[in-house]
N, C-alpha and C positions, 0 to 999 in steps of 0.2 A: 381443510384450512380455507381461510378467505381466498378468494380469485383477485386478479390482480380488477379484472371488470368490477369487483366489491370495491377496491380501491379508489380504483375511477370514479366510481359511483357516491361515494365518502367524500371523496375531492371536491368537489361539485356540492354537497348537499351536507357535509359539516357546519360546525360553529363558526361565525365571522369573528376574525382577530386581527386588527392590526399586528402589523411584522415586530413594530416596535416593543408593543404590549407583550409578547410570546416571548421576544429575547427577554425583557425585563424579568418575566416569570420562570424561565432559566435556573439562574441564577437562584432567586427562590425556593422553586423548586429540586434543585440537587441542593441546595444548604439543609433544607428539610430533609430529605431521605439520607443525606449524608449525618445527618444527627441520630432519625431514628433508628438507622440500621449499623449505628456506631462504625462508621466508616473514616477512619481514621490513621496518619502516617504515625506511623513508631517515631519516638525519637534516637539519633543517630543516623549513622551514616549506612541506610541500610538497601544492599541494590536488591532484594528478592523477596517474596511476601512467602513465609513458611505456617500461614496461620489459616487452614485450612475451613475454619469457620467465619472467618471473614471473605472469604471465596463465595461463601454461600451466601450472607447478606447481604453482599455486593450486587450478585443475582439477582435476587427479589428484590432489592432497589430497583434494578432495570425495569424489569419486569414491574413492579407498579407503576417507575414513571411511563412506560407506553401504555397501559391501563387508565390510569390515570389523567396524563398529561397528551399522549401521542404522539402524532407528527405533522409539521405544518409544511401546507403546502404553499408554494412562494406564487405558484398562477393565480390561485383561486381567493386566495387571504385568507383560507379555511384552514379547519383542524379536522388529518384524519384520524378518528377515534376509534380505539379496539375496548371490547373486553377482558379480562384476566384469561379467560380459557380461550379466547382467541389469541392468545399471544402463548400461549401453552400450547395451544392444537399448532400454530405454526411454529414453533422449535422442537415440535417432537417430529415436523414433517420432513426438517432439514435433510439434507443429504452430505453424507460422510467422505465422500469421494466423488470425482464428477472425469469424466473421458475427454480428451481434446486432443486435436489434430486426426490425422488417418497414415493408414498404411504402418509402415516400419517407422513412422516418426509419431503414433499415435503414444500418449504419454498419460498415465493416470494421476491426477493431484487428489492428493489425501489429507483427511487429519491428522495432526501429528500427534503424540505423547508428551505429556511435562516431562522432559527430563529422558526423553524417549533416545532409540540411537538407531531408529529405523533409515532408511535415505530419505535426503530433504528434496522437495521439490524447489525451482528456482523460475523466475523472470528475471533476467535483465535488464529491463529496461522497456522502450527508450525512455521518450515523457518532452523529452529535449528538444529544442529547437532545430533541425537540420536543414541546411538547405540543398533544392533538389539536384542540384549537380553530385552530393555530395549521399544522397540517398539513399539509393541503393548498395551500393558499395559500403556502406553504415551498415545495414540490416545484415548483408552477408557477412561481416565481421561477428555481430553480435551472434547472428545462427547459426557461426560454426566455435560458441563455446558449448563443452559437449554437456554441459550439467543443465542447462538450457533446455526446459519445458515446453515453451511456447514465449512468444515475445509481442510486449505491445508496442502500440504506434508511438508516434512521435506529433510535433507539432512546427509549425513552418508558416510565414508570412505572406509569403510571395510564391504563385506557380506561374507556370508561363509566361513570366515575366509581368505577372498582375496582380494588385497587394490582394490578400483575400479577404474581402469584404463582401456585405451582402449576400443571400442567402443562394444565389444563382452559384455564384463563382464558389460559396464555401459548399454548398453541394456536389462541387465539381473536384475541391480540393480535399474533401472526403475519399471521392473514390479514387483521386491518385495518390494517396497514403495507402489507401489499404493494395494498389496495384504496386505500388513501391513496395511494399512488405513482402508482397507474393513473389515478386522479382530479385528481392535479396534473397528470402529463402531457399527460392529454383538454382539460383548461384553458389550456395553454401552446399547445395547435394544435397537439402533434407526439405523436399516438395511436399511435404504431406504434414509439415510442422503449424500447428496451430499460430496463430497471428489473433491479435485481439484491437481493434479501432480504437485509438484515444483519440476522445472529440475532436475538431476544429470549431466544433461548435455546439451547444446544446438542443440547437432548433427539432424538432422531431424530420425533420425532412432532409434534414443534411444527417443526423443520426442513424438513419434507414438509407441512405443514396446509395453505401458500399456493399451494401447485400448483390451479392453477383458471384454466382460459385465455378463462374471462370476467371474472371479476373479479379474480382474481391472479395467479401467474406464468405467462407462456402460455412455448411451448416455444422462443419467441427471446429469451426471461427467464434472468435467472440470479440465482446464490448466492452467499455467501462460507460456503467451506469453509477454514477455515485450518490449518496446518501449526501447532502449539502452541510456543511458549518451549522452547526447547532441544531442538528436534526431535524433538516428539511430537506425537503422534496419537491419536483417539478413534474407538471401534467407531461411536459416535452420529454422528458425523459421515460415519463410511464407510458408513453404513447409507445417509443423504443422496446420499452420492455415487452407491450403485449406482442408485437411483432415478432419481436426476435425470439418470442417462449414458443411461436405456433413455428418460425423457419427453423430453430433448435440449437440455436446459438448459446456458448457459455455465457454467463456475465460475470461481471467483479462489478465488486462495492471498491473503488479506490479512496472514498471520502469516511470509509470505517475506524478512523483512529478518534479517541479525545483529545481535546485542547487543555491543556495548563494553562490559564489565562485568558479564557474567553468568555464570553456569558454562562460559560455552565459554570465558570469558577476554578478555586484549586483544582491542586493534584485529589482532592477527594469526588468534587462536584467530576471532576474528566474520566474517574476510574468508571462513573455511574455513565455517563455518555459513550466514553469507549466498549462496554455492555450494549448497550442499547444501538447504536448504529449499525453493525452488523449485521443482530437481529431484524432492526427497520430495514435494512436493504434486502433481506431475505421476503419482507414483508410485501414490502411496496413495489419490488422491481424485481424479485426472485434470484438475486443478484446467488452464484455459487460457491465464490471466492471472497474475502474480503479483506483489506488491510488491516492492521489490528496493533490493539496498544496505544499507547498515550503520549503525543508529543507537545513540541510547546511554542506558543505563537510567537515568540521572540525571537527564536533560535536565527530564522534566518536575516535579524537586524545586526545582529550581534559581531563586532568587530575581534574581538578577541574570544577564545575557547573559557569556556567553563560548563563542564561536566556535571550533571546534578544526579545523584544517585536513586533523588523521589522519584525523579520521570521512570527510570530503569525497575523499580518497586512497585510503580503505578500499572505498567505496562504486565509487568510479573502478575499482577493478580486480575487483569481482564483479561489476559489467556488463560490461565488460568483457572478460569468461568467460563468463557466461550468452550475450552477444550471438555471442560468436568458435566457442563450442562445444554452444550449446545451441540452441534453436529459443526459449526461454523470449521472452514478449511481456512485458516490464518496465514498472511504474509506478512514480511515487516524487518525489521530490524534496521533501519538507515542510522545513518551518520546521528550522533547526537553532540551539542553542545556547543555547534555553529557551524557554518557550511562554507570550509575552502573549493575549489575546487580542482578537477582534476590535473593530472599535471606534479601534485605536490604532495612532499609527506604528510600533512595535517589532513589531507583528504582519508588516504590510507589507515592514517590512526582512530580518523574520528570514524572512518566503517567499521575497525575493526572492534571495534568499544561496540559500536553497536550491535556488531552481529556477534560477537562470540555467544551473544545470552540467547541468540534464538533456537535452539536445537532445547534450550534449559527449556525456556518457554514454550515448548510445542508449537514454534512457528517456523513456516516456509520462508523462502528467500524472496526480498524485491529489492531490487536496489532503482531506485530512480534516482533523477540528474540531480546535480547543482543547481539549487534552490535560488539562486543568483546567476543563474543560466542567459547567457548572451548566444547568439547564431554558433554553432558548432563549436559552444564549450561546454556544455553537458552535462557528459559521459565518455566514458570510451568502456571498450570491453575489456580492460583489466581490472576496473571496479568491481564488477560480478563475481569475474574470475578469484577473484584476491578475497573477496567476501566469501565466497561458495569454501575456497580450501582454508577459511580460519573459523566456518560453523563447523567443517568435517574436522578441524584437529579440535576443534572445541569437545565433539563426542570421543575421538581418538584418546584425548588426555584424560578422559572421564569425569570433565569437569559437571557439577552441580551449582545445587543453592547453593549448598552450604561452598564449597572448595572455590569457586570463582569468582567471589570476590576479592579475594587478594591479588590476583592477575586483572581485573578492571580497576583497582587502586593504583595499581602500579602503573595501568596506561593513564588512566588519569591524568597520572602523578605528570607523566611527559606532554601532554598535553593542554592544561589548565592554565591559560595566563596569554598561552599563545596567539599570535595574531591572527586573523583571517586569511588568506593567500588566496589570489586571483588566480581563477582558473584559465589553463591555456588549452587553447584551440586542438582539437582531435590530431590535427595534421600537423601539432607543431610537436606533439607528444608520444603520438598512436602511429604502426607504420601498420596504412589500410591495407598494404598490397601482399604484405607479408604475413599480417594476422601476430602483431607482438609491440609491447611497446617499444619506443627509442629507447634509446641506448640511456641517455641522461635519465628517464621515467621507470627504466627497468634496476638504475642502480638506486632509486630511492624507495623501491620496490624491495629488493633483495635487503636493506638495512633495515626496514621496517621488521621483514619478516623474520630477521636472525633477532632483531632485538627482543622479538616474542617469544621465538626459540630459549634464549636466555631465559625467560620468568616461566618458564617448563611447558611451554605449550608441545604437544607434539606432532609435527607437521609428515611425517612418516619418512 
């Protein structure tokens, strides 16, 4: 398959495109492949795609838009262009499983099964803004939930009392993230558990700072490299990538979901993008992991809940594809249909909407913050937690296509209409020292969960 050096070299000595022109052509372009390849939403209210040949030309959409179309790079204003069999040779080269972490906390992430009832892998988190008083004592919370894979960074304003700006200071606040991560997990008793760097910045040189396999990323460490909005790419990022393929760092594509609403269009033009970006991250940055599925750009404006059962449909049939044609190792299932935050039942129910279908959809666990995230309002680690034991009753109850829809009707049903709820602070909700929520978060914990109880989930 191409080198990521072929990439570079692409980057550099592609077609000149204005950014403008490329988003325009978007748009176009999935309205066209969304025609030819009869890419289309059923009518009703339908959350799961049961039509096994529209799997397949959803596919070959993909796959001719990067043939076709490719990927622009946002440094150079070029396009990197492939072949059909070079986009064929690199998804037969994918890899199906990838190693991370060491010792007794070394952990294998897999592909999953449509519909599979194998064990799911999980992250946690962060994503979220922490501040560093509050840092470490964070990470050691989250590394000692036991379904916990490997866990990524977080993000922060201010270190040593200095906002982080400039590529000095974000160099420096690079590597006390990733010394923070190594410092929670040496607290939590699992020293050998993979950590993965979420940027503070995309520079290539604050990207590469936390490479340090004493105190920051050691070589069963990884990164997020992501794939950009509307399938693009930066030199700064691919510069990361070559490094971290030759020290042996994992990566994730975090930016592998489609948009509802964005220049690629509908829920049809997003099923073609959500195809395709995983793929391109596999392409351009070797990325091993990738988030996956289709969500939608509004979600986190939206003042009140409402539930769309296309995004859940849309999302059903790019795993779907990824899992049937690609090797890609899928994360995903977040909140869907607006974003309370922690603290509150609307947070709990809109996770649990989201994650029940991922065990259906052959996808791993990620849960990231509140989308409307302020300094230590997040996350906490009962979102995971709470996420992780309603994908395992989800396989426990034997739920499918067919059968789980009527239990996603039904949270729906509780949730649609409802307001947004601000999210409260880790320590007004979370007790760090004891590893459990408060008392007030654990009783709307426990009501959530019996009320699921009730529409037959079975929680064991």
């Amino acid at each position: 398959m191409l080198s990521l050096l072929d990439i570079a070299e692409r980057s550099q000595k592609g077609p000149k495109m204005e950014i403008k022109d490329w988003d325009l052509s978007l748009f176009r372009k999935m309205a066209e492949l969304a025609g030819k390849y009869e890419i289309r939403h059923p009518e009703g209210r339908v959350w799961f795609n049961e039509d096994d040949a529209l799997v397949e030309r959803a596919f070959e959409a993909a796959v001719e838009f990067l043939a076709e179309a490719g990927v622009y790079c946002l440094t150079t204003g070029r396009v990197v262009q492939f072949t059909r069999d070079e986009v064929r040779d690199a998804i037969a080269a994918g890899r199906p499983e990838v190693t991370v972490g060491a010792g007794r906390d070394q952990r294998m992430l897999r592909q999953k099964r449509i519909e599979g009832v194998e064990p799911l892998n999980q992250t946690p988190g962060h994503h979220a803004p922490f501040s560093e008083d509050l840092a470490s004592l964070v990470v050691k919370n989250f590394a000692q939930i036991p379904s916990a894979d490997y866990l990524e960074g977080f993000n922060f304003t201010n270190v040593d009392g200095r906002e982080v700006y400039g590529m000095p200071i974000e160099a420096y606040a690079a590597r006390r993230e990733a010394a923070w991560l190594r410092e929670g997990i040496r607290k939590a008793g699992r020293p050998g558990m993979a950590i993965a760097y979420y940027p503070i910045s995309t520079r290539s040189s604050v990207l590469i700072a936390p490479m340090d396999p004493d105190y920051g990323l050691r070589r069963t460490d990884g990164i997020l490299l992501s794939v950009l909005p509307d399938i693009k790419m930066e030199q700064d990022l691919l510069t990361a990538a070559i490094v971290y393929e030759d020290y042996g760092c994992f990566r994730v594509n975090g930016g592998g979901a489609g948009s509802i609403g964005g220049f690629c269009g509908g829920v049809e033009g997003a099923i073609i993008e959500g195809i395709v970006k995983p793929i391109a991250g596999w392409m351009c940055y070797r990325d091993h992991t990738s988030y996956a599925g289709v969500g939608h750009v509004s979600h986190t404006l939206r003042t009140t809940f409402g539930v769309d059962p296309a995004q859940f449909w849309a999302t059903s049939v790019v795993c779907q594809a990824l899992n049937r044609y690609t090797n890609t190792i899928c994360f995903g299932g977040n909140a869907a249909g607006g974003d309370s935050g922690p603290g509150t039942e609307t947070r709990l129910l809109a996770l649990a909407i989201g994650c029940l279908p991922t065990p259906i959809n052959g996808m791993n666990l990620l849960t990231s913050r509140h989308q409307r995230a302020k300094m230590n309002t997040g996350l906490t680690p009962l979102e995971p937690e709470w996420r992780f034991e309603v994908a395992q009753a989800s396989i426990r109850s034997g739920l499918t296509r067919k059968t789980a829809p009527r239990v996603l009707d039904a949270l729906a049903a509780q949730l649609d209409g409802r307001p947004v709820e601000p999210a409260q602070s880790i320590t007004e909700c979370y007790d760090l020292v004891h590893h459990r929520p408060e008392s007030a978060y654990e009783e709307i914990y426990l009501r959530v969960k019996d009320a699921m109880a009730r529409l037959g989930i079975d929680f064991g």
